[in-house]
C-alpha positions as CSV (number, residue, x, y, z in Angstrom):
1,X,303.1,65.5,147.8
2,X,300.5,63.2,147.5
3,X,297.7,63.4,145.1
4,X,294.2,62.3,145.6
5,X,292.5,60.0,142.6
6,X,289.2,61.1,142.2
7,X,286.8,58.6,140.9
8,X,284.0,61.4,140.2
9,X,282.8,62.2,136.6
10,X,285.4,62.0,133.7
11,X,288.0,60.0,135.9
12,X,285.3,57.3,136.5
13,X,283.7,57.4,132.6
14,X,288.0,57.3,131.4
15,X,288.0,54.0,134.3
16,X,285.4,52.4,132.5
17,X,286.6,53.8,128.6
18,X,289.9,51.8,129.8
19,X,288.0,48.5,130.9
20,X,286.0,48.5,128.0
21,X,289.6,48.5,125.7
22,X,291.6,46.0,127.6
23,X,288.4,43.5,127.8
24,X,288.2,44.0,123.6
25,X,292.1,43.2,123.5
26,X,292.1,40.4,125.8
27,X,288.7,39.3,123.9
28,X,290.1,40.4,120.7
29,X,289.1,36.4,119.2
30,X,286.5,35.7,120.3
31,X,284.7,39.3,119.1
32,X,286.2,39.1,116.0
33,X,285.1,35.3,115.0
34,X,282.1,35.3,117.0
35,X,282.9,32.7,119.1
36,X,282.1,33.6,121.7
37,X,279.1,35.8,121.6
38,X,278.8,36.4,125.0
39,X,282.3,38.1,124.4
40,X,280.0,41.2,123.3
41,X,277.8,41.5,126.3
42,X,280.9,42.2,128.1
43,X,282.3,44.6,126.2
44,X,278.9,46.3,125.4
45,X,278.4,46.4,129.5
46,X,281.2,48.4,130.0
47,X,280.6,50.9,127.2
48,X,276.9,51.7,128.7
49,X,279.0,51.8,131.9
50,X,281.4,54.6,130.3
51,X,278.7,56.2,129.1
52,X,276.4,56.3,132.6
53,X,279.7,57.4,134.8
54,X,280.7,60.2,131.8
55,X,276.4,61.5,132.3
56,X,276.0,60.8,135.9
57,X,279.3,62.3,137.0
58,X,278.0,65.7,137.6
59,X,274.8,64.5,139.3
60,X,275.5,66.1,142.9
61,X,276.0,69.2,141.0
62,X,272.8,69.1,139.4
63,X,271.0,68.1,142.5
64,X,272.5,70.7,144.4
65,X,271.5,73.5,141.3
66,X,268.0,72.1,141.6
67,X,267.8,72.5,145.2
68,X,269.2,76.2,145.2
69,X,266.8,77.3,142.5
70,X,263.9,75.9,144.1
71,X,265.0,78.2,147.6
72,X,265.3,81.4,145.5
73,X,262.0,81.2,144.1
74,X,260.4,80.2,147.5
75,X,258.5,77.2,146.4
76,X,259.9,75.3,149.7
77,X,257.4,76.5,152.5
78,X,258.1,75.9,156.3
79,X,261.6,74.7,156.4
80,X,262.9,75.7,160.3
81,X,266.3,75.1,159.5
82,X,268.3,77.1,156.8
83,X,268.2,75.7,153.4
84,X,272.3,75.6,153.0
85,X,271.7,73.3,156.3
86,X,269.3,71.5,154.7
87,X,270.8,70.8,151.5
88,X,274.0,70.0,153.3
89,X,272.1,67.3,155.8
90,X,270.1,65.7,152.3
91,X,273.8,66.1,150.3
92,X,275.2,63.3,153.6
93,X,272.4,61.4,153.3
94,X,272.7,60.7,149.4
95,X,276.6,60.4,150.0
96,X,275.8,57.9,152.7
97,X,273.4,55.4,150.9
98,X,276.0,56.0,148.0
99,X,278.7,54.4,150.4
100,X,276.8,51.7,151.3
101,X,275.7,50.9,147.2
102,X,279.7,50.7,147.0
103,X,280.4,48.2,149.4
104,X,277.3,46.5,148.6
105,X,277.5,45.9,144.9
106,X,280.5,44.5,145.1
107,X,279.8,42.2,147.5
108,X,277.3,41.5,145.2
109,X,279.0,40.8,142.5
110,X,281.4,38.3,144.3
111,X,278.8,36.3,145.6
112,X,276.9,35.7,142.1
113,X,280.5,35.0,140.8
114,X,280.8,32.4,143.4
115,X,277.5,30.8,142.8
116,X,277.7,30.9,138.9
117,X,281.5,30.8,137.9
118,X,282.4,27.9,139.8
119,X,286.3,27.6,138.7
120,X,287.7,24.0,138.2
121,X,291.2,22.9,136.9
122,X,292.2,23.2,133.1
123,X,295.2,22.9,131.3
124,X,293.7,23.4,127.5
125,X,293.7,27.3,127.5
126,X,294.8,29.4,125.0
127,X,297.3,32.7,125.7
128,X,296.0,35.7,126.4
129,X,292.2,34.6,126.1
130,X,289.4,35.8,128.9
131,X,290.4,32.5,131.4
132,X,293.9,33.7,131.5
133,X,293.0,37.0,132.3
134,X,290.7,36.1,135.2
135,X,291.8,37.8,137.8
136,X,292.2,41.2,136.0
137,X,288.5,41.1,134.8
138,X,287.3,40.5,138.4
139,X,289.7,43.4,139.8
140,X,288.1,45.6,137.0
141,X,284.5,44.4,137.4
142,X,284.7,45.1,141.1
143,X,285.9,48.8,140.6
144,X,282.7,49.1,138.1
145,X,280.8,47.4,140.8
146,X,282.0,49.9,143.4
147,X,281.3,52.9,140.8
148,X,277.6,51.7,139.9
149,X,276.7,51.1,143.2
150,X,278.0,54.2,144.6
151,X,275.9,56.4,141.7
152,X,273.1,54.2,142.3
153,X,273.1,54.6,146.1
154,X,273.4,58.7,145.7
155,X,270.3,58.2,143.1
156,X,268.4,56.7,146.1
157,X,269.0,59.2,148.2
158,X,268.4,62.3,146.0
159,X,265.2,60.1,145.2
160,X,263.9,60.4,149.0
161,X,263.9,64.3,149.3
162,X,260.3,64.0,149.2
163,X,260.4,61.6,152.4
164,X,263.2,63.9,154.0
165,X,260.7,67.3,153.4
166,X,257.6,65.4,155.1
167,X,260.1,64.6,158.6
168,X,259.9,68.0,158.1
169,X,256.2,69.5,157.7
170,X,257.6,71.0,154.4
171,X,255.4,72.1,151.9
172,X,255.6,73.2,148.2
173,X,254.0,76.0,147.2
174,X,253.3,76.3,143.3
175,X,253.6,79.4,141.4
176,X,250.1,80.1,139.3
177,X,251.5,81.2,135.6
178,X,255.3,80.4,136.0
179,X,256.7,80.4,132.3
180,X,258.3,77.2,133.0
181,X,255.0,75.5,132.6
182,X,255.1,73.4,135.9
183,X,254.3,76.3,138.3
184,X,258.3,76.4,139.0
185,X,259.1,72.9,139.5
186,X,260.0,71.9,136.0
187,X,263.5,71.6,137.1
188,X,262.3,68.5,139.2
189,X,261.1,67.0,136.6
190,X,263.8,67.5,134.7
191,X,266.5,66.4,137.4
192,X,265.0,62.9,138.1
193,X,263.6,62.3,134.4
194,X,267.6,62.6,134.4
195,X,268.0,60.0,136.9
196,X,265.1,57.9,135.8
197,X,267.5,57.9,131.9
198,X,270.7,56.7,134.0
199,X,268.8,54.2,135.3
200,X,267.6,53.1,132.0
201,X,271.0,52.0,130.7
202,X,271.8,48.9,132.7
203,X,267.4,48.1,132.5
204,X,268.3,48.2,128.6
205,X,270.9,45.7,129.0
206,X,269.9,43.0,130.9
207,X,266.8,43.1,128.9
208,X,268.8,42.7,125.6
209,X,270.9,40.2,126.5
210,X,268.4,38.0,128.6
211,X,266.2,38.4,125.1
212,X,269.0,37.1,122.6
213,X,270.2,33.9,124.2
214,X,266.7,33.3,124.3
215,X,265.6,33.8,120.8
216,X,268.6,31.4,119.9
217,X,267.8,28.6,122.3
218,X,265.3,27.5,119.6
219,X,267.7,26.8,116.6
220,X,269.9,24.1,116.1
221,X,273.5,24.0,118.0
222,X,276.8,22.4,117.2
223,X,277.7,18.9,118.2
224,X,279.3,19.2,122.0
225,X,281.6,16.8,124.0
226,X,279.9,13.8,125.9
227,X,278.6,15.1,129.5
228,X,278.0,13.7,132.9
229,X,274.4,13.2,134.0
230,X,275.3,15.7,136.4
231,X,277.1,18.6,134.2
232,X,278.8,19.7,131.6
233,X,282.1,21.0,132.0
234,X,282.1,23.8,129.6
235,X,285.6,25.9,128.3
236,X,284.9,29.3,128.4
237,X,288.5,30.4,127.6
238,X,292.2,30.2,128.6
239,X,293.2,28.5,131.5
240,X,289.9,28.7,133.9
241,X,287.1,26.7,133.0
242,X,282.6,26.5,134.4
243,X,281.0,24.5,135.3
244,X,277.7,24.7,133.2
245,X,274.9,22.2,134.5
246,X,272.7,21.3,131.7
247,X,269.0,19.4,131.6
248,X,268.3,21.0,134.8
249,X,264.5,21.4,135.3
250,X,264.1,25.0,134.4
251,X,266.4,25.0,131.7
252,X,263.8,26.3,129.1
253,X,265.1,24.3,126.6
254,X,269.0,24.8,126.9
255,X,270.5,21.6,127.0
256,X,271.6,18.6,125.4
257,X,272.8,19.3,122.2
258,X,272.3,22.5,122.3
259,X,274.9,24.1,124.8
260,X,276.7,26.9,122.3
261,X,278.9,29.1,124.2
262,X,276.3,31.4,124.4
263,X,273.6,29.4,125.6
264,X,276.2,27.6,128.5
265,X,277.0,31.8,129.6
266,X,273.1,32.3,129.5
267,X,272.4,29.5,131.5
268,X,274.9,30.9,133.9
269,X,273.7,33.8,133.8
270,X,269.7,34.1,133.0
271,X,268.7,34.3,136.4
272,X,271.0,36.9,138.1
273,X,270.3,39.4,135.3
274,X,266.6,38.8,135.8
275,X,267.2,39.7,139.3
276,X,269.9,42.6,138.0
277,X,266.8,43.3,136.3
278,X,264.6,43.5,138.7
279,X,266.8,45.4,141.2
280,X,267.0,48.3,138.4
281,X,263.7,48.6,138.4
282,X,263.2,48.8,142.1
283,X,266.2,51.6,141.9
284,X,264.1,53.4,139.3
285,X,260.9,53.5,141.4
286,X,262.9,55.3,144.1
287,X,265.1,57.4,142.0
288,X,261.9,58.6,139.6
289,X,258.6,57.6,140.8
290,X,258.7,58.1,144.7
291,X,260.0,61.6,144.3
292,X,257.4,62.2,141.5
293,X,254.9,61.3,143.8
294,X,255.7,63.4,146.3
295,X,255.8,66.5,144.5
296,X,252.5,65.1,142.5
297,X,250.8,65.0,145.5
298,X,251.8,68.6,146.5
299,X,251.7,70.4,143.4
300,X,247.6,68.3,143.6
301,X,247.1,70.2,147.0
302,X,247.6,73.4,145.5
303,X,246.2,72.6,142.5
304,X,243.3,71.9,144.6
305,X,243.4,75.0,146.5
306,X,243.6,77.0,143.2
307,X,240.5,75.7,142.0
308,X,238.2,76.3,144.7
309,X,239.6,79.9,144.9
310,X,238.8,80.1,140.4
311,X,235.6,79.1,141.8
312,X,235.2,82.4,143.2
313,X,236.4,84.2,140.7
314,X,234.2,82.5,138.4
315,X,231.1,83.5,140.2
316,X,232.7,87.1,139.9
317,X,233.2,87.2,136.2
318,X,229.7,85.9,136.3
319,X,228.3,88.9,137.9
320,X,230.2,91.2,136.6
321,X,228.5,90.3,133.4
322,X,225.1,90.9,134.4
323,X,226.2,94.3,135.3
324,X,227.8,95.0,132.5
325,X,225.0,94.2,130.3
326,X,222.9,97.0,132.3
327,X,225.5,99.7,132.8
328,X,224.3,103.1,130.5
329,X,227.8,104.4,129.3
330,X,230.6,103.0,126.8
331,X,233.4,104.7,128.9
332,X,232.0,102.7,132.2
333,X,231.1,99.5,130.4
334,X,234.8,99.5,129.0
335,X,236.5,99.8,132.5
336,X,234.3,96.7,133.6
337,X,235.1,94.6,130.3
338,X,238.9,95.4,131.1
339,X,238.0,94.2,134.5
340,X,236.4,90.8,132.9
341,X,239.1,90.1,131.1
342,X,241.7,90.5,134.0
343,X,239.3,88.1,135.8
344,X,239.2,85.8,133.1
345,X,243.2,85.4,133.0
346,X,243.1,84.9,136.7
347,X,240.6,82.2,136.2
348,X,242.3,80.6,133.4
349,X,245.7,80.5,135.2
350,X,244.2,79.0,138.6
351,X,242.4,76.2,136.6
352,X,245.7,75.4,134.4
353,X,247.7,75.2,137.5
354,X,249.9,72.1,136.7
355,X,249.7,68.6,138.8
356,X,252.9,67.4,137.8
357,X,256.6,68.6,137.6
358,X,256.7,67.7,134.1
359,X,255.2,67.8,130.9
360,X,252.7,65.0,129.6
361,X,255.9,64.6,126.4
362,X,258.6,63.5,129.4
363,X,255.6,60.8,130.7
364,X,254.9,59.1,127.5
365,X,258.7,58.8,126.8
366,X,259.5,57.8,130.4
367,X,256.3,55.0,130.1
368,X,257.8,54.1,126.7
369,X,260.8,53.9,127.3
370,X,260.4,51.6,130.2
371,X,257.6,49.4,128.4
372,X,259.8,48.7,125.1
373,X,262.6,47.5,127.9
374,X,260.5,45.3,129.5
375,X,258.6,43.7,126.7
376,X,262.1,43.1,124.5
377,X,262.5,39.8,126.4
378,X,259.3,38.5,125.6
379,X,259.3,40.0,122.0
380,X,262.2,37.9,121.2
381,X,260.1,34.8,121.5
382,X,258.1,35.6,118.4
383,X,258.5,33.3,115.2
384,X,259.9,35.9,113.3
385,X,262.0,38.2,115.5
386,X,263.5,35.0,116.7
387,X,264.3,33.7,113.2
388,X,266.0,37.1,112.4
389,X,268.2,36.7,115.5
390,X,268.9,33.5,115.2
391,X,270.1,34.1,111.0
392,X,272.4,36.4,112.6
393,X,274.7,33.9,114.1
394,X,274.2,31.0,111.8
């Protein structure tokens, strides 16, 4: 009988769990004697990426939960087709784009291998270091590749529901006084805030570890082998060595006699994890702020709509208290007060009608979150943050 491998939640988070643990025995040296530092980007990549896979493995689920509840309490207005055909037709789309972010990040990933780790001849490795073990680490990285994309690619699609419910002429309708606090769609929020926090875990590293090498390009560097005008052939480990071209024009700095192991791998690297960098981002826009703009801009409409009708009911309060102040008996002038103060609740609930699927606490943390990843780069260029890194590895 055969058995089908699933590489869905826990099997993919154990995948990576395993990567992570063969990576710190085959880099067991270098993590331990910090001699290579760049040994700990790779093993602190594939612990972020055991983490994401463990989070994000039940994200269908939850996408599909979110869609159900939002049917049953009838916020989804003008939908022709059934919603279990609808939520089946966005579930293909998602699980297509997720198909094409397999095959596509690991293309990816081959390609900047080929333009950055350009293997030469060596004979000076030593057993069981990371040159030795080449081949393995590629194998694994391309399964991680194939995982990451895959997640990312269903993160799109989930992302465009807003896009796929305009084809449609669907419209939201918000529920004045839901105790959720966001009119019934605070489970949106709280889907692709979930997303958004995924997302957030590669954006952190790349921004670390383009921020370190670059706070340590400024101190001073051991003594390296003559080089070439041309490059410097620099041993990574066991039996595969780089090529590491140094004095280039845009080297910020990095050369000479300054070519640690770390800086060499930085060098490498610096660019494609700006770009890794920059890709995230563009991932996050569509996985967080497209479909928050959608539903922004319809909860807005009937937000709109809610205040021109608590206009009216303003102007009704209004009179009623003009009458009030003229009717003759308590038992009369009671009922009409009760009658204010229904008013004044229906007012108060129209004008509170929320704009957004979450709460202002889950945008500050969101824009936080984001702006601490993208200013660490540029904070690790300050005297004294860069002098504390740099002590580190002295």
């Amino acid at each position: 009988m055969k058995v089908a491998i699933s590489f869905s939640g826990r099997n993919s988070a154990a995948f990576a769990a395993f990567g992570m643990l063969l990576m710190v025995i085959i880099r067991w040296n270098q993590l331990v004697g910090l001699e290579d530092i760049s040994a700990w980007a790779e093993i602190s990549g594939w612990g972020l990426l055991a983490v994401g896979l463990y989070l994000g493995g039940d994200m269908e689920t939850r996408f599909r939960a979110m869609m159900e509840r939002l049917f049953r309490r009838e916020v989804v207005c003008g939908l022709e087709e059934s919603p279990s055909m609808f939520l089946s037709s966005m579930e293909d789309f998602a699980r297509k784009l997720g198909r094409i972010g397999a095959i596509t990040f690991p293309i990816v990933l081959w390609l900047t291998y080929l333009t950055v780790a350009r293997p030469v001849p060596g004979t000076t490795g030593v057993a069981g270091s990371f040159g030795e073990f080449f081949g393995i680490k590629v194998a694994l990285e391309t399964t991680g590749a194939f995982l990451v994309g895959r997640h990312a690619g269903q993160m799109v699609g989930y992302g465009l529901v807003g896009y796929r419910f305009e084809r449609r002429r669907v419209r939201l309708r918000v529920i004045p006084g839901y105790p959720d606090g966001a009119g019934g769609l605070r489970i949106v929020g709280d889907f692709f805030f979930f997303q958004a926090g995924l997302v957030m875990l590669p954006l952190g590293f790349f921004a670390f570890w383009l921020a370190m090498p670059v706070a340590l390009s400024g101190r001073p560097q051991p003594e390296v082998p003559p080089a070439n005008s041309s490059g410097l052939i620099s041993q990574i480990s066991g039996s595969i060595t780089f090529t590491a071209p140094v004095k280039a024009p845009d080297d910020g700095g990095i050369s000479g006699n300054g070519n640690s192991a770390l800086l060499n791998w930085f060098h490498r690297w610096r660019n494609y994890f700006a770009l890794f960098l920059l890709v995230m981002l563009a991932i996050e826009v569509v996985a967080f702020v497209v479909p928050m703009g959608f539903f922004h801009k319809e909860m807005s409409r009937n937000a709109d709509q809610a205040a021109a009708e608590a206009d009216f009911v303003g102007r009704e309060i209004s009179a009623l208290e003009l009458k009030i102040a003229k009717v003759p008996t308590n038992s009369e002038r009671q009922e009409m007060e009760g009658k204010r103060e229904q008013l004044i609740t229906v007012f108060e609930t129209l004008e509170a009608l929320p704009r957004w699927p979450v709460d202002s606490g889950i945008r500050r943390r969101f824009t936080l979150g984001n702006g601490i990843i993208l200013v660490v780069p540029l904070l690790s260029k300050i005297p004294v943050i860069e002098s504390a890194i740099g002590g580190i590895f002295k």
